[in-house]
VEXSE-968623 format. One record per residue (C-alpha): residue number from 1; x, y, z. Coordinates in steps of 0.1 Angstrom, whole numbers, padded with zeros to 4 digits, m for minus. Last residue first. Layout:
VEXSE-968623
n NUM&c1 X&c2 Y&c3 Z .
...
//
This chain:
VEXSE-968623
n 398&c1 1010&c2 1546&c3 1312 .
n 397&c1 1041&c2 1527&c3 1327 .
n 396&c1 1026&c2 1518&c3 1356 .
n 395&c1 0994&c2 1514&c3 1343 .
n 394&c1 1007&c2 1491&c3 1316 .
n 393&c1 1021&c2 1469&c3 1339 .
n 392&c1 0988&c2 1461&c3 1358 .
n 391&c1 0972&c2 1456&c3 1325 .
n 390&c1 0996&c2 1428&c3 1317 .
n 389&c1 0994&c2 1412&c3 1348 .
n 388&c1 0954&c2 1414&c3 1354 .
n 387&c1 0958&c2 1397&c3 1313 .
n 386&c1 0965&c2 1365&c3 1330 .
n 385&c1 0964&c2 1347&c3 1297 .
n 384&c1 0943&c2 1317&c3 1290 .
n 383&c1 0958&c2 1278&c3 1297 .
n 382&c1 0944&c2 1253&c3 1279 .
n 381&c1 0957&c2 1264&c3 1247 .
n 380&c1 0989&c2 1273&c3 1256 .
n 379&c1 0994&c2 1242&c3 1272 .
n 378&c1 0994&c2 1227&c3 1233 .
n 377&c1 1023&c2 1252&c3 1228 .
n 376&c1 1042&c2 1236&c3 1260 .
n 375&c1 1050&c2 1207&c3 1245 .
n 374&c1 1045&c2 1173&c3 1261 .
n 373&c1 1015&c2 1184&c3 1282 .
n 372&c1 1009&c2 1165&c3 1312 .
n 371&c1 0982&c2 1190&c3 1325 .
n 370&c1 1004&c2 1192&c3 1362 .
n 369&c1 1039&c2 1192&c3 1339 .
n 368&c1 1026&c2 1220&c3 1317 .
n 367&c1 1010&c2 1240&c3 1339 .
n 366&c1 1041&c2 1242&c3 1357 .
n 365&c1 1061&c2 1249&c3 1330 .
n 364&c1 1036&c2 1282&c3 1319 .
n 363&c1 1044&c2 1299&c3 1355 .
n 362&c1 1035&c2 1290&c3 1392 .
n 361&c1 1006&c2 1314&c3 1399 .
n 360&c1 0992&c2 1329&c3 1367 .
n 359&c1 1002&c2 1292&c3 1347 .
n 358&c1 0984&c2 1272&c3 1381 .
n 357&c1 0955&c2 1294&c3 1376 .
n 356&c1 0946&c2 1291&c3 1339 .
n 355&c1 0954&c2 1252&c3 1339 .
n 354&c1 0926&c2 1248&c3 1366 .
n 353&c1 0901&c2 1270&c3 1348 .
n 352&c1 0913&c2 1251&c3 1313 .
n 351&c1 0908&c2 1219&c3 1326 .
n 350&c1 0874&c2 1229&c3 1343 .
n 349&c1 0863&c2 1235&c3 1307 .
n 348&c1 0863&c2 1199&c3 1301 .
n 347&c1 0836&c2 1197&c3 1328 .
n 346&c1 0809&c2 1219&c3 1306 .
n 345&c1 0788&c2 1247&c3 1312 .
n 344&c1 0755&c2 1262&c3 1312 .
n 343&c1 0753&c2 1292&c3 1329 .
n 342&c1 0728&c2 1286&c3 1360 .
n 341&c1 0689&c2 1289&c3 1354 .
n 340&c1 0684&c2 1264&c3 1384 .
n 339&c1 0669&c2 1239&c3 1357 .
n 338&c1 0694&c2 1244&c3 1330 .
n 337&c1 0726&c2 1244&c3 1351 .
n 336&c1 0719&c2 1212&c3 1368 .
n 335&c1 0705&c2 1194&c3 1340 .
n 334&c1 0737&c2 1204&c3 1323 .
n 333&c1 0765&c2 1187&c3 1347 .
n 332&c1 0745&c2 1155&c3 1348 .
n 331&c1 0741&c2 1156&c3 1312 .
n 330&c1 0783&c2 1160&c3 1314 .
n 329&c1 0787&c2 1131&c3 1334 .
n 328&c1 0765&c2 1113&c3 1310 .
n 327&c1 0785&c2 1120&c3 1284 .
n 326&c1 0822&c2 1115&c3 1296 .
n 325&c1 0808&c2 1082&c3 1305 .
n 324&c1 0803&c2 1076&c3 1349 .
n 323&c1 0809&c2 1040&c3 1357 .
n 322&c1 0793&c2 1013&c3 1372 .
n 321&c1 0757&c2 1014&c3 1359 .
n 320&c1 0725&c2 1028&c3 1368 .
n 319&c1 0699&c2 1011&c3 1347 .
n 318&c1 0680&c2 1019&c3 1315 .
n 317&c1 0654&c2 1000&c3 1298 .
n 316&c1 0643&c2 0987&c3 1333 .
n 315&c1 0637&c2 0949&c3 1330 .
n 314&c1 0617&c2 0946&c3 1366 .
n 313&c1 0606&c2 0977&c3 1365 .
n 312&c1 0606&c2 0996&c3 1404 .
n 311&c1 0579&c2 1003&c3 1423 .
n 310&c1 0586&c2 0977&c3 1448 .
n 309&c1 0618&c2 0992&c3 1455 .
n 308&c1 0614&c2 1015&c3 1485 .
n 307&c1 0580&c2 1003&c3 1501 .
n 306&c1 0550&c2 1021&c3 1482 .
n 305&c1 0525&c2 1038&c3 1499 .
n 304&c1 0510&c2 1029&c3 1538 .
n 303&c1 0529&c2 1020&c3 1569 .
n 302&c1 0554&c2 1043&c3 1564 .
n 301&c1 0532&c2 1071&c3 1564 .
n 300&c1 0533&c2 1092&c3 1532 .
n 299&c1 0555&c2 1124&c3 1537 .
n 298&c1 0588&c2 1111&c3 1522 .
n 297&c1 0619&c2 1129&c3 1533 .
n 296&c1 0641&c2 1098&c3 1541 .
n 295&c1 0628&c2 1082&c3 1511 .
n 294&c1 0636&c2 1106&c3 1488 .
n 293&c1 0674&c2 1109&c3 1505 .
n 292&c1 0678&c2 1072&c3 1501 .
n 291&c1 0661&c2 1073&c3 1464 .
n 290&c1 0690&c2 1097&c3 1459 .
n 289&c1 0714&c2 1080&c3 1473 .
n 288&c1 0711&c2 1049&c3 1460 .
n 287&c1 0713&c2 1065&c3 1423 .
n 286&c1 0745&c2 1083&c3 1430 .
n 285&c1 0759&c2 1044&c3 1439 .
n 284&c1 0747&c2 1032&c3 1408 .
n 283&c1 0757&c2 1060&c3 1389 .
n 282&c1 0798&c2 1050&c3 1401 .
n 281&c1 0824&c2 1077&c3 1406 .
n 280&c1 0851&c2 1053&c3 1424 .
n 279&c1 0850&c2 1027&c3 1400 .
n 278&c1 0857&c2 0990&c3 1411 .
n 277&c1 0891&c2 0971&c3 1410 .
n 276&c1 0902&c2 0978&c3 1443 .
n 275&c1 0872&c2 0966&c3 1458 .
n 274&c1 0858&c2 1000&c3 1482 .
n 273&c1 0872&c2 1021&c3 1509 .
n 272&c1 0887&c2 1042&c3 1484 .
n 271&c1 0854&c2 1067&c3 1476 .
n 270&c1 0854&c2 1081&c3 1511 .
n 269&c1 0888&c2 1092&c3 1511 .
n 268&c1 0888&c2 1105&c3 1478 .
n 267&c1 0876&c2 1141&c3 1484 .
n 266&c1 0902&c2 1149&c3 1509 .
n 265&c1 0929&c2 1133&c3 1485 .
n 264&c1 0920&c2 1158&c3 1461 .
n 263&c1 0926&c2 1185&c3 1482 .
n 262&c1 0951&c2 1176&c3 1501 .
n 261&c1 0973&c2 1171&c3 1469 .
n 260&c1 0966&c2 1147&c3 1442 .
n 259&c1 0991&c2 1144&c3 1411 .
n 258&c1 0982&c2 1129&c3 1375 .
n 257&c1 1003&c2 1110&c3 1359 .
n 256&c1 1000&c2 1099&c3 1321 .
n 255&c1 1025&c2 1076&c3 1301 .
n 254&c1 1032&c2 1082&c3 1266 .
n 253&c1 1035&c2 1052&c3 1242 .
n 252&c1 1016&c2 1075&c3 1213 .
n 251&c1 0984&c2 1049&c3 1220 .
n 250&c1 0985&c2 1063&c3 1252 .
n 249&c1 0979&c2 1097&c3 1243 .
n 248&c1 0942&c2 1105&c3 1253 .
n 247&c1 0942&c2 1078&c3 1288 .
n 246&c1 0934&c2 1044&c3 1300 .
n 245&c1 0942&c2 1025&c3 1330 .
n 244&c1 0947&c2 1065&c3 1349 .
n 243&c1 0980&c2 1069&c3 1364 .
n 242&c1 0972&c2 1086&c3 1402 .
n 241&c1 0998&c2 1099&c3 1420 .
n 240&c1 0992&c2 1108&c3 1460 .
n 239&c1 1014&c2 1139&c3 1471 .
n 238&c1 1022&c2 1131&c3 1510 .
n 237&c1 1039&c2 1095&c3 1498 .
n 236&c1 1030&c2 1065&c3 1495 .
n 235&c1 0989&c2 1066&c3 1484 .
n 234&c1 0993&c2 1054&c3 1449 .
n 233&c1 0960&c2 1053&c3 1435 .
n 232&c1 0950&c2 1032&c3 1400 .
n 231&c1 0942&c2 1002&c3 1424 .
n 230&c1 0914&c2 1026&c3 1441 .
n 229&c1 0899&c2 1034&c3 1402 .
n 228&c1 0893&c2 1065&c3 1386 .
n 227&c1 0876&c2 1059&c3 1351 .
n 226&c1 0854&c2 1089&c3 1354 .
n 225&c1 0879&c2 1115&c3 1363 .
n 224&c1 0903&c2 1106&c3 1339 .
n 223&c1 0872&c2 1108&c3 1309 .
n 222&c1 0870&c2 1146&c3 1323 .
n 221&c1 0902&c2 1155&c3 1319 .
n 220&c1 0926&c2 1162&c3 1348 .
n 219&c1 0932&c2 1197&c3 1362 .
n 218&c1 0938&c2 1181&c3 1398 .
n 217&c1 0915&c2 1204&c3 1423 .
n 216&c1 0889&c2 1213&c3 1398 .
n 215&c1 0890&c2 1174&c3 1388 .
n 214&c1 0885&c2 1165&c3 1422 .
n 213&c1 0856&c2 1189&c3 1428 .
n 212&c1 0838&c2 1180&c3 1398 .
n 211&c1 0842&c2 1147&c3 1405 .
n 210&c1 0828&c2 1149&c3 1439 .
n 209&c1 0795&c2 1170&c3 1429 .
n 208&c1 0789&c2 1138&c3 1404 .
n 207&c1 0788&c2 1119&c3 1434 .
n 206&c1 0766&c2 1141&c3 1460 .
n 205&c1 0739&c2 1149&c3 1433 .
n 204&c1 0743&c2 1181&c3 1418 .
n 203&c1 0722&c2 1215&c3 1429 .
n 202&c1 0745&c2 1231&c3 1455 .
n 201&c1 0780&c2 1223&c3 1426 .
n 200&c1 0763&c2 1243&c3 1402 .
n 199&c1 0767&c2 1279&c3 1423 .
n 198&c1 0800&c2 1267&c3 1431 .
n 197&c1 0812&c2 1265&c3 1393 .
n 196&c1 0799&c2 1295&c3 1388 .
n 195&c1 0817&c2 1312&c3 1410 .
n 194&c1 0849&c2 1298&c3 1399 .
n 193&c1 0845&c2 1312&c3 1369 .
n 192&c1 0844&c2 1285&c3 1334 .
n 191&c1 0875&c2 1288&c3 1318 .
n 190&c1 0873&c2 1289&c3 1280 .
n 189&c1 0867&c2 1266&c3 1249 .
n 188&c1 0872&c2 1291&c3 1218 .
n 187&c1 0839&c2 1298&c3 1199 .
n 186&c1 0831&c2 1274&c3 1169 .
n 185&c1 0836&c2 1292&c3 1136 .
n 184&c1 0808&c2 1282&c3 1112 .
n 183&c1 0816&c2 1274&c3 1078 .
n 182&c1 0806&c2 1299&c3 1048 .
n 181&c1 0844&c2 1299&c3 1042 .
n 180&c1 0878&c2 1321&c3 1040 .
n 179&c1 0878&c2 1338&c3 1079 .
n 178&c1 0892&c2 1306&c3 1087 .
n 177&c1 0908&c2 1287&c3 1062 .
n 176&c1 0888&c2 1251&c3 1050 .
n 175&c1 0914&c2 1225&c3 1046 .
n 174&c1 0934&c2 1217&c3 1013 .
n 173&c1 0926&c2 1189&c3 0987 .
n 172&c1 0953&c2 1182&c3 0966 .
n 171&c1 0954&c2 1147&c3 0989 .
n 170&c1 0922&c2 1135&c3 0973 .
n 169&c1 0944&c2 1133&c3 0937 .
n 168&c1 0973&c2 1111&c3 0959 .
n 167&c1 0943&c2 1094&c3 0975 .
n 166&c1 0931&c2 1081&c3 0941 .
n 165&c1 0963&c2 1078&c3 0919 .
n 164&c1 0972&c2 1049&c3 0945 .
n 163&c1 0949&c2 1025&c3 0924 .
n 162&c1 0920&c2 1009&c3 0943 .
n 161&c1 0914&c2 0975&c3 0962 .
n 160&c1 0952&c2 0976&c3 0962 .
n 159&c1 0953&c2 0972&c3 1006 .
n 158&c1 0972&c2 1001&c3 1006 .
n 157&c1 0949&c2 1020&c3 0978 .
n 156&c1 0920&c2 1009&c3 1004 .
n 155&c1 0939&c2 1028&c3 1032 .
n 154&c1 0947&c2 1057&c3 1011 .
n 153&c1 0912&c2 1061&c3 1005 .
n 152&c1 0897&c2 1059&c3 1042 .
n 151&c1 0926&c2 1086&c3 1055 .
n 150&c1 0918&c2 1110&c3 1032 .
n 149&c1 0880&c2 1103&c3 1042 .
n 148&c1 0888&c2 1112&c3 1077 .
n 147&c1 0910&c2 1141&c3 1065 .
n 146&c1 0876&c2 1152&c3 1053 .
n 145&c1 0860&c2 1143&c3 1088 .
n 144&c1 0888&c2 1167&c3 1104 .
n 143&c1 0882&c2 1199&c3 1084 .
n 142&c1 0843&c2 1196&c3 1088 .
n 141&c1 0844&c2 1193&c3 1125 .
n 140&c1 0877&c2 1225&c3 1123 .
n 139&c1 0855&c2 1245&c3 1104 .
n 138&c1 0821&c2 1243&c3 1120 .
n 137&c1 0792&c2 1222&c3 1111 .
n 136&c1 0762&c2 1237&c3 1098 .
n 135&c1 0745&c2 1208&c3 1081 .
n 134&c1 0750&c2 1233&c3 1050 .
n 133&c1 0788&c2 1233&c3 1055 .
n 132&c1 0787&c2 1196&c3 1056 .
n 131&c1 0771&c2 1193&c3 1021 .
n 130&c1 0798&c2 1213&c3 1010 .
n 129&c1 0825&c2 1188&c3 1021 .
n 128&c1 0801&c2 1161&c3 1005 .
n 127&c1 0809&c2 1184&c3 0974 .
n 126&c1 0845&c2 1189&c3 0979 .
n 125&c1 0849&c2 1154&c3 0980 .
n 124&c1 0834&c2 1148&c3 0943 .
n 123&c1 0857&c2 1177&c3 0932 .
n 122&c1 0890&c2 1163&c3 0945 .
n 121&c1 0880&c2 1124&c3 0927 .
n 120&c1 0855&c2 1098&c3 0935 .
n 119&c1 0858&c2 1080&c3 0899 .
n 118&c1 0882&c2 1052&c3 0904 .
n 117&c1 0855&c2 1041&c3 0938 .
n 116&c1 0830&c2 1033&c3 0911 .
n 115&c1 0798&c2 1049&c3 0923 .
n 114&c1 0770&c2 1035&c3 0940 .
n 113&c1 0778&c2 1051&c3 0976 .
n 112&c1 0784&c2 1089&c3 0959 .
n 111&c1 0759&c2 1109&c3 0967 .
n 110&c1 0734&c2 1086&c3 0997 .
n 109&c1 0766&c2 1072&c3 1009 .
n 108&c1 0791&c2 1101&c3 1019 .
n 107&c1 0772&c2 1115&c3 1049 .
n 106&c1 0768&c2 1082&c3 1064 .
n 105&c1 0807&c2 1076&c3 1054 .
n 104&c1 0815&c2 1105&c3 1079 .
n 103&c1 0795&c2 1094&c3 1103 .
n 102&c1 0811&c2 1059&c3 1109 .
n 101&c1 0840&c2 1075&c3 1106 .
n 100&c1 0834&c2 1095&c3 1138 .
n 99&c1 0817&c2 1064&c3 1155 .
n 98&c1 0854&c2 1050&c3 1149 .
n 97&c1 0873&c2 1082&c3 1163 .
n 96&c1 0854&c2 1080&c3 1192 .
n 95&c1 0862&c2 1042&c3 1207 .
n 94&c1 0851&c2 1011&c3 1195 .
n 93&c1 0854&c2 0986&c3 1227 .
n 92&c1 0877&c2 0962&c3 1240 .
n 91&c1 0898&c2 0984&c3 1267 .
n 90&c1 0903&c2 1008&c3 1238 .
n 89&c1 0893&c2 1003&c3 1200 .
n 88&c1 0900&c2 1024&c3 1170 .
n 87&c1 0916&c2 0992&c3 1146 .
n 86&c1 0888&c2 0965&c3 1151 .
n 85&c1 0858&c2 0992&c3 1144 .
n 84&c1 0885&c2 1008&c3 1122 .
n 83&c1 0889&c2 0974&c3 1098 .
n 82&c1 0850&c2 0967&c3 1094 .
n 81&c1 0843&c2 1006&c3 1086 .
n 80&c1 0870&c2 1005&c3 1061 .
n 79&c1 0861&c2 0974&c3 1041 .
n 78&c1 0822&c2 0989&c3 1043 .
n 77&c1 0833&c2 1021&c3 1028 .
n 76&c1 0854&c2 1012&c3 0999 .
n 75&c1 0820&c2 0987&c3 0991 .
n 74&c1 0802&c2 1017&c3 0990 .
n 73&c1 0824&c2 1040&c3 0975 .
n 72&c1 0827&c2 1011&c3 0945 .
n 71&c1 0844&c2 0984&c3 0932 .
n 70&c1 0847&c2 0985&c3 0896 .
n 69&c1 0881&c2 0996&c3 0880 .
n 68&c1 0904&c2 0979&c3 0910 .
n 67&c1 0884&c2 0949&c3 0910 .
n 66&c1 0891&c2 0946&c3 0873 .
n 65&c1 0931&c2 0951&c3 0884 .
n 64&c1 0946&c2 0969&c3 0851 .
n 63&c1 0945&c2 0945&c3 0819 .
n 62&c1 0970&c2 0929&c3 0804 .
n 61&c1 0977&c2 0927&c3 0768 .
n 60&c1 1014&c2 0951&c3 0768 .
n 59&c1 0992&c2 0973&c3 0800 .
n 58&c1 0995&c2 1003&c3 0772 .
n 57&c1 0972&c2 0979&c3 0747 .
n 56&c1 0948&c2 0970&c3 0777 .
n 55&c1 0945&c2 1003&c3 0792 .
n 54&c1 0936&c2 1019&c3 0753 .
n 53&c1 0914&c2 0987&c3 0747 .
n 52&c1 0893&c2 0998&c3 0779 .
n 51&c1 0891&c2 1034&c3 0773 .
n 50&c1 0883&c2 1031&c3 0736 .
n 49&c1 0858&c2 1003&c3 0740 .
n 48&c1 0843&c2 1030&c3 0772 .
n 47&c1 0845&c2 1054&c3 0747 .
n 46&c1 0826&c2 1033&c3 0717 .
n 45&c1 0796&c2 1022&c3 0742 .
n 44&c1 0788&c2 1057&c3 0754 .
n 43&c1 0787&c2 1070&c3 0716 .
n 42&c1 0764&c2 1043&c3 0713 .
n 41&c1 0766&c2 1016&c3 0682 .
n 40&c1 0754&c2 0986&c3 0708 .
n 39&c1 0743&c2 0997&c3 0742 .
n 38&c1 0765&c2 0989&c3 0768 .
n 37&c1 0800&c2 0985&c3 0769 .
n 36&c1 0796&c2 0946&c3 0780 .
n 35&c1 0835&c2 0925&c3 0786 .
n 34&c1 0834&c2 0895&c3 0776 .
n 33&c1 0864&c2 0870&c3 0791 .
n 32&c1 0896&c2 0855&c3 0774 .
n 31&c1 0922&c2 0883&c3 0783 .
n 30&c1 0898&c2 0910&c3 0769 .
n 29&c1 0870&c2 0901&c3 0746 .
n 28&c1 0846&c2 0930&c3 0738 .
n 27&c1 0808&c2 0940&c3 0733 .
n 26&c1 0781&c2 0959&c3 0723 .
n 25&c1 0748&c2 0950&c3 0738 .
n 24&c1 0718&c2 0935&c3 0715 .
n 23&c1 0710&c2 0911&c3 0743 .
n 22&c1 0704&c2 0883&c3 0718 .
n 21&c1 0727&c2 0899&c3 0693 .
n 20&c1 0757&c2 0904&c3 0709 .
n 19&c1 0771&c2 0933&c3 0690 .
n 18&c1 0813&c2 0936&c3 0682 .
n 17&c1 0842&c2 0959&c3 0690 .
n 16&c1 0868&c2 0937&c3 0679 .
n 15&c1 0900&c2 0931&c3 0699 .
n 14&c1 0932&c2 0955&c3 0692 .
n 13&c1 0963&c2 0938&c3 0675 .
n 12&c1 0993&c2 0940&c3 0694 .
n 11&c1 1026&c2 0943&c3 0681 .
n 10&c1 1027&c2 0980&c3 0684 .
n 9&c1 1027&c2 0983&c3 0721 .
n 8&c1 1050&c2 1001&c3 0732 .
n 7&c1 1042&c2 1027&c3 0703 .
n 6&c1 1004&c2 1026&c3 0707 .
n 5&c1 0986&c2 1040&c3 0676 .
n 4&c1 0948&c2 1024&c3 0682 .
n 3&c1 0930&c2 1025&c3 0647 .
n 2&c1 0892&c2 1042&c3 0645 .
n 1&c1 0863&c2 1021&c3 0648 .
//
């Protein structure tokens, strides 16, 4: 074996590469324990000596953190996982962003799960960024699940499981462009027409109709909607406010009101006369009327068929519950559209609609304050330009 030079640590002699003859494995002593190299007299056997004698002689007879050297993706993974499903949580439960790492390291596992966590460098995360361009994923999806994994190392480097060198390498690693990759562009999120709207609103079930109606009249987001909640109403003045128990920014210590005019407050009415603490938008309740309205139309004689409910399952897979999910509120939305051949369309879009007509009427601050914006670039987004205005200038001055 060739001599290790090491000025800062001259005074050390290097341990013997040696064979173990019952498992015939080349081998050295570090710090009072065997280390294998593999098979005895390999090239593969003498670099990993190298490597490992090199780390010990620079450490002045110490070696680095062993757990540091050999834990893997895998085990990286699962100490991550188990800290965001207790980190990302709202009102007790996991909430997106954890079901978004979840995915991420599901895409990660199968390439590089068995592999020492020290070797998952900038090229090994541009390939399971690759991999996401072939699952067709746009830009901005694939964009935010490689910030994910960012995240994911500099978190185990922070709790020393691996050496800061990792995430600092990872961090060289700069976002898909646009217009500068095979990925996908999704299409901007627009206002969906009034018309449209209306034409979807005949063919959905009384409740769900409600909440698109309120949220049309208050700009709020969908999830708002859905969590609404007669304790969450303050009814003291002629402007109700409503501040949601839960909301996007809360976590940022930002409070959230959201204003009700006659409009809104026309379509709550009926939904406040309830427990305080209950939902106002509940499936359950949609799901009474519509058997109510089945049964009021039925054709078979009362006295023969079915009586309402004993056709029912007695452990139903899936029941009616208390509260409305972003989801299923926009299924509901989508069953509507695709069976009456309507333009398909989601509720978030309804943001953008309301956001859109309060800029053109009462100026970009307003839309800022009723969307409870704290900068006025992100209301921007929401709100698209009145180009009637501009066009209407231009033909006056040709």
């Amino acid at each position: 074996m060739e001599s290790f030079t090491m000025s800062n640590a001259s005074f050390l002699r290097p341990p013997k590469y040696r064979r173990h003859k019952a498992k015939g494995l080349a081998v050295v002593t570090l710090n009072g324990r065997d280390i294998y190299l593999g098979k005895y007299n390999s090239a593969a056997s003498k670099q990993e000596y190298q490597r490992l004698v090199g780390e010990w002689l620079q450490g002045g007879g110490q070696l680095r953190d062993d757990r540091q050297t050999e834990i893997t993706v895998s085990e990286v993974m699962a100490a991550y996982v188990r800290f965001a499903r207790g980190y990302y949580r709202k009102n007790g439960k996991p909430t997106r962003e954890y079901e978004m790492i979840v995915e991420s390291c599901k895409l990660i596992k199968p390439l590089y799960g068995r592999c020492r966590a020290v070797d998952f460098g900038p090229l090994s995360l541009k390939a399971v960024r690759q991999v996401m361009i072939g699952l067709d994923h746009s830009r901005r999806y694939i964009n935010k699940n490689v910030d994910r994994v960012k995240r994911m190392f500099k978190w185990a480097a922070a709790e020393e499981m691996i050496p800061a060198s990792i995430p600092q390498a990872l961090s060289m690693v700069t976002g898909l462009r646009k217009g500068r990759t095979e990925a996908r562009e999704n299409p901007p999120v627009l206002p969906v027409d009034d018309s449209v709207v209306d034409a979807t609103l005949a063919h959905l079930p009384e409740v769900v109709a409600d909440m698109v109606r309120f949220q049309r009249a208050t700009g709020c987001r969908p999830n708002e909607v859905c969590q609404l909640r007669p304790c969450d109403v303050d009814r003291g003045g002629d402007v109700w406010t409503y501040r949601p128990e839960s909301h996007k920014t809360e976590h940022h210590g930002k409070t959230r009101v959201i204003l009700c005019g006659p409009k809104a407050q026309a379509i709550l009415l009926k939904y406040l006369a309830r427990d305080a603490q209950a939902y106002c938008f509940r499936p359950c309740d949609s799901e009474a009327k519509r058997r109510a309205s089945k049964h009021a139309t039925r054709i078979t004689p009362q006295a023969t068929g079915n009586r309402p409910g004993t056709n029912r399952k007695r452990k139903a897979k899936c029941k009616a519950g208390e509260m409305y999910s972003t989801d299923s509120y926009r299924r509901a939305i989508h069953r509507a559209c695709d069976k009456h051949d309507i333009e398909k369309w989601a509720p978030n879009r309804l943001r953008h609609t309301a956001a859109t007509e309060i800029r053109r009427e009462f100026g970009l601050e307003a839309a800022q304050v009723i969307l409870g914006h704290s900068s006025a670039d992100v209301t921007q987004v929401y709100a698209e330009r009145d180009l009637a205005k501009g066009i209407e200038v231009v033909r006056k001055i040709g």
